[in-house]
C-alpha positions, 0 to 999 in steps of 0.5 A: 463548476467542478473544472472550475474548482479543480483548476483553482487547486492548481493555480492555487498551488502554482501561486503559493509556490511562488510565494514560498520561493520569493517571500520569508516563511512568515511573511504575510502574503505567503500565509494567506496563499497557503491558508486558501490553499489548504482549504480548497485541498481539503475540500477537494481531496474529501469530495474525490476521496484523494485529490490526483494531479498530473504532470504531462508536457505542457498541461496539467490534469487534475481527477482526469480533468485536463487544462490544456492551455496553462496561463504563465502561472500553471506554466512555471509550476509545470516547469518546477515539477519538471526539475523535481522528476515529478510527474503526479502527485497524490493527496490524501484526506485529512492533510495537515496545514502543516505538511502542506506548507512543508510540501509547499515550501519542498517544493518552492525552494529547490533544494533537498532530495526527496528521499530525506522527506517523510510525508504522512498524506502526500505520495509523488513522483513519476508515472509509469508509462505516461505519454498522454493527459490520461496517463493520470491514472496509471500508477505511480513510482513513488519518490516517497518510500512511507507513503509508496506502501500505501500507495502499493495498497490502493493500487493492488486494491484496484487491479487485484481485488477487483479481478478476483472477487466473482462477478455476481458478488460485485458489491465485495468489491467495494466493501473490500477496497474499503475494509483495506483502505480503513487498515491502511489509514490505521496504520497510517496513523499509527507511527509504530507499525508504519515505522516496522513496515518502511524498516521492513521495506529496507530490509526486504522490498518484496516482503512488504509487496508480498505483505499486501498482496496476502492482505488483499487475498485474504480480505478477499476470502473473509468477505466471500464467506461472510465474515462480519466487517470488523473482522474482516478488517481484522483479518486483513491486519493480521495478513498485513503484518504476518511477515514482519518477523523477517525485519530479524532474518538477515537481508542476505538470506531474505535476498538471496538469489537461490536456495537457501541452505539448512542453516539459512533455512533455520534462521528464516523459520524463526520469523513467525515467533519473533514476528508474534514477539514483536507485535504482542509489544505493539497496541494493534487494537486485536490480538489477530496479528500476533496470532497470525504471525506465529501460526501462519506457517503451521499447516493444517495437518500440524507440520510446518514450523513452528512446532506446537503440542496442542491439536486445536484447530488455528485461528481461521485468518491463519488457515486464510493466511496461509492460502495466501502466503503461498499462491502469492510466493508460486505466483510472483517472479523472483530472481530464482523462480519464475512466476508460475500461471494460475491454473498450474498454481492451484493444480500444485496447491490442490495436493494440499488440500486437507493436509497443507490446507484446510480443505473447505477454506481452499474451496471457497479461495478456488471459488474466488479464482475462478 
């Protein structure tokens, strides 16, 4: 029955696409196909939590489940999909009829680039390294730069958390995956901060990419030690959007390929206060984002940038904060550093420790790694 359902999804789709490429956009066939259409996607991405459709050769795959021998219909559609470079497309619960009809009518009329569309519930475009009906689940090359960073979330989700969080504590796995994917759809409905994200994204992709991994980390850390869900999801906010005071550090300085001089160096060290500026403007339901922005540099011994006269501990998503920022910065390639292997990056943060981290904090973070 579930093969059955799924295959009506596709032919549904194939059938409003015609619609929408012969009819005028109010004409009544056409209303009634996407009406149908609707429902059933609505449906469908509730139950699977985000309706996957592949793309491969002459078949389509639908949540992994194949229909090998398309009639004239899916045939048609799989060659639209060939001319528009896409290969899978991903739909999110909750998608309006009215993004679903623009995507339809995107997707019917053969014009427009898919850079000058903004959509709030779909990603599409190529898969990575597909070459068979269960490439379906690989990942995805978004043509969608907005819908990319969610779906750059789900993904490290999937492939970060799960190999991070120790075995007998599986079930965090989960609640983590959930906890981000709440942010994400927080974010997703909030214009302001998904606006911030995407400028960043322009600004500086490995920003953003770094951004999520760091909110994956410190979830990662949160749920370890226990903290409470809803400040769990918190904290994983506030990492998210720790860097988003480089949107005012020029690109040429964030992208530059070498080290920096002591005046590009100034400059990037004024991101943690324009980044607290920038979000003590903007309602993110806590003030942990702002708090972080600004402390995350601080290090545990009161060094760091920038400089504050009180000696009060930091928040404790900042201390969380501030492990992520740099395992993440040893371990990812950049254009002038190479990434560096696990074990040599915790031996280089364990010279750190109590000065540049706060020590029981670093434990639990090598707890989690190990």
């Amino acid at each position: 029955m579930t093969g059955d359902t799924l295959f009506l999804v596709v032919s549904d789709l194939a059938l409003a696409i015609q619609g929408a490429s012969a009819y005028p956009e109010n004409h009544p066939r056409v209303q009634e196909l996407l009406v149908r259409l609707h429902r059933r996607v609505q449906s469908e991405a509730e139950r699977l939590r985000g309706l996957n459709i592949g793309f491969f050769r002459d078949h389509v795959v639908v949540d992994e489940c194949p229909f090998m021998e398309p009639n004239p219909t899916l045939a048609r559609l799989i060659e639209r999909m060939r001319e528009k470079g896409i290969e899978k497309i991903l739909i999110s619960e909750g998608i309006t009829f009215g993004e679903l009809k623009r995507f339809v009518y995107f997707l019917g009329s053969g014009t427009g680039s898919p850079s000058e569309q903004f959509w709030e519930s779909i990603v599409y475009g190529r898969i990575e390294g597909a070459d068979s009906a269960g490439a379906a689940a690989l990942g995805l090359s978004p043509a969608s730069r907005s819908s990319g960073i969610m779906a750059g979330a789900t993904e490290a989700l999937k492939d970060v958390l799960a190999s991070m969080v120790i075995e007998r504590k599986g079930s965090r796995v989960e609640e983590g995956r959930d906890i981000v994917s709440s942010i994400m759809k927080g974010l997703h409905q909030e214009g302001m901060l998904i606006d911030r994200l995407i400028r960043l994204q322009g600004h500086d992709d490995y920003t953003v990419t770094h951004s999520l991994n760091v909110c994956i980390l410190v979830v990662a850390q949160a749920a370890h030690i226990g903290i409470p869900e809803n400040r769990v999801r918190e904290a994983g906010l506030a990492a998210l959007l720790h860097d988003i005071g480089k949107e005012m550090t020029p690109s040429i300085i964030l992208t530059k390929p070498g080290r920096l001089d002591l005046d590009e160096f100034d400059q990037v060290k004024k991101h943690p206060a324009s980044g607290a500026k920038l979000l003590r403007r903007i309602d993110c339901g806590t003030e942990l984002p702002m708090i972080v922005a600004f402390e995350h540099h601080i290090k545990f011994d009161r060094t760091g940038y920038p400089k504050v006269r009180t000696r009060g501990p930091l928040h404790i998503a900042s201390y969380m904060t501030q492990i992520a920022d740099v395992y993440d910065a040893l371990r990812s390639f950049r254009p002038y550093q190479p990434s560096i292997e696990l074990e040599r990056t915790l031996s280089i943060m364990n010279e750190g420790r109590g000065t540049e981290f706060e020590p029981r904090l670093f434990d639990h973070f090598v707890e989690i790694l190990s």
